[in-house]
C-alpha positions as CSV (number, residue, x, y, z in Angstrom):
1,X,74.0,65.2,116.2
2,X,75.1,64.7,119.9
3,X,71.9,63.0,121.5
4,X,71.1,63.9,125.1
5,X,70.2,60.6,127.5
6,X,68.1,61.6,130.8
7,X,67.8,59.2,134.3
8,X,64.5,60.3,136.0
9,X,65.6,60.6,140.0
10,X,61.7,60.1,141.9
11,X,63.5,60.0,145.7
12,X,61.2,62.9,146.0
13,X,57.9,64.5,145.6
14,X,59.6,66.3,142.2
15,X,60.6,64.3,139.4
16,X,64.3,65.1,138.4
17,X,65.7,64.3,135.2
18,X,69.4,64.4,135.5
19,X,71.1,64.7,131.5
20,X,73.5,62.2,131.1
21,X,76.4,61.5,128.2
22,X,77.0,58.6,126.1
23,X,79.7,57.4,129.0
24,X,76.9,57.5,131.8
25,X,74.7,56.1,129.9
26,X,76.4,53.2,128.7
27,X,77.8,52.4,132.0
28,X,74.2,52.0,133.5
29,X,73.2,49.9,130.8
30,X,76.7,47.8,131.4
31,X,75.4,47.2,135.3
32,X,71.9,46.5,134.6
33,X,73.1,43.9,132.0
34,X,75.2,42.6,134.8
35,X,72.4,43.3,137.7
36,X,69.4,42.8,136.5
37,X,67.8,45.0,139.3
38,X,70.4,47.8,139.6
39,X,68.7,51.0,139.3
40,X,65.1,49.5,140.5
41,X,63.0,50.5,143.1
42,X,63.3,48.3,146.1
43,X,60.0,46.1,147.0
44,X,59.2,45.0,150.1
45,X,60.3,41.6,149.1
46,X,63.9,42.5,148.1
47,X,64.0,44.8,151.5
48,X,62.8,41.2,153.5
49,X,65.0,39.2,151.8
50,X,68.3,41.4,152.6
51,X,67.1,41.2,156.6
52,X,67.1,37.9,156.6
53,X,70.1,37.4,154.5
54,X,71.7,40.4,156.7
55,X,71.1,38.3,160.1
56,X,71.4,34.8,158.2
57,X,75.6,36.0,158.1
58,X,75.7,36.0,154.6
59,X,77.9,38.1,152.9
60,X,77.3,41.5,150.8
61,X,78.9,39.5,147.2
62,X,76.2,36.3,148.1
63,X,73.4,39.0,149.1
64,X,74.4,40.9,145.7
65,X,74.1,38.3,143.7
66,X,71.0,36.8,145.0
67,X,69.4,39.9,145.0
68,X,70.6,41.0,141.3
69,X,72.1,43.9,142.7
70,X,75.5,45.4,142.9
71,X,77.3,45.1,146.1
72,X,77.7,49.2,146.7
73,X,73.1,49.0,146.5
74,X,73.5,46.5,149.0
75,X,75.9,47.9,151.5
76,X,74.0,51.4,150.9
77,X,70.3,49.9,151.7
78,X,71.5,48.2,154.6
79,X,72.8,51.9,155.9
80,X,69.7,53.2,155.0
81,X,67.7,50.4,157.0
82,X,70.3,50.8,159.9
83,X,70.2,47.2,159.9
84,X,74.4,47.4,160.9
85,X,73.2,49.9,164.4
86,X,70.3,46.8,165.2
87,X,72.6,44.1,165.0
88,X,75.2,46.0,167.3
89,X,72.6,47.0,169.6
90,X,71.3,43.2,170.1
91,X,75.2,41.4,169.8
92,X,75.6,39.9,173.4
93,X,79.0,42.7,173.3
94,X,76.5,45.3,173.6
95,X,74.8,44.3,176.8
């Protein structure tokens, strides 16, 4: 029997479940062994932690790992923070 596997998608107001095979679904389970956080909501702790770490300097691979995410959540929550179009707006080669 080929067994369905479904991801429940709450980025809005209607729950989606999105049906998955056996590749999918192992390869989620494969990043979450290796990222303990992958595929979590962010808190407000996580999001306070990657400013700082984001204006500290530190790099996406340090922020990833001591954040227990995978680089790609990183780079995409800093997009979605616009933290990048803040620091370019307060660099001294802005002014």
């Amino acid at each position: 029997m080929n067994s369905s596997h479904y991801l429940c998608n709450e980025n809005s107001n209607i729950k989606q479940f999105i049906a998955m095979d056996q590749d999918d679904f192992d390869a989620i389970k494969k990043i979450k062994k290796e990222n303990k956080q992958a595929y979590n909501p962010w808190s407000r702790k996580d999001d306070d932690e990657l400013i700082n770490l984001f204006f500290d300097g530190v790099a996406v691979g340090e922020m990833a790992i001591k954040l227990k995410r995978t680089k790609g959540a990183i780079r995409a929550r800093i997009r979605k923070m616009e933290l990048i179009h803040i620091k370019k707006k307060d660099s001294p080669s802005a002014k």
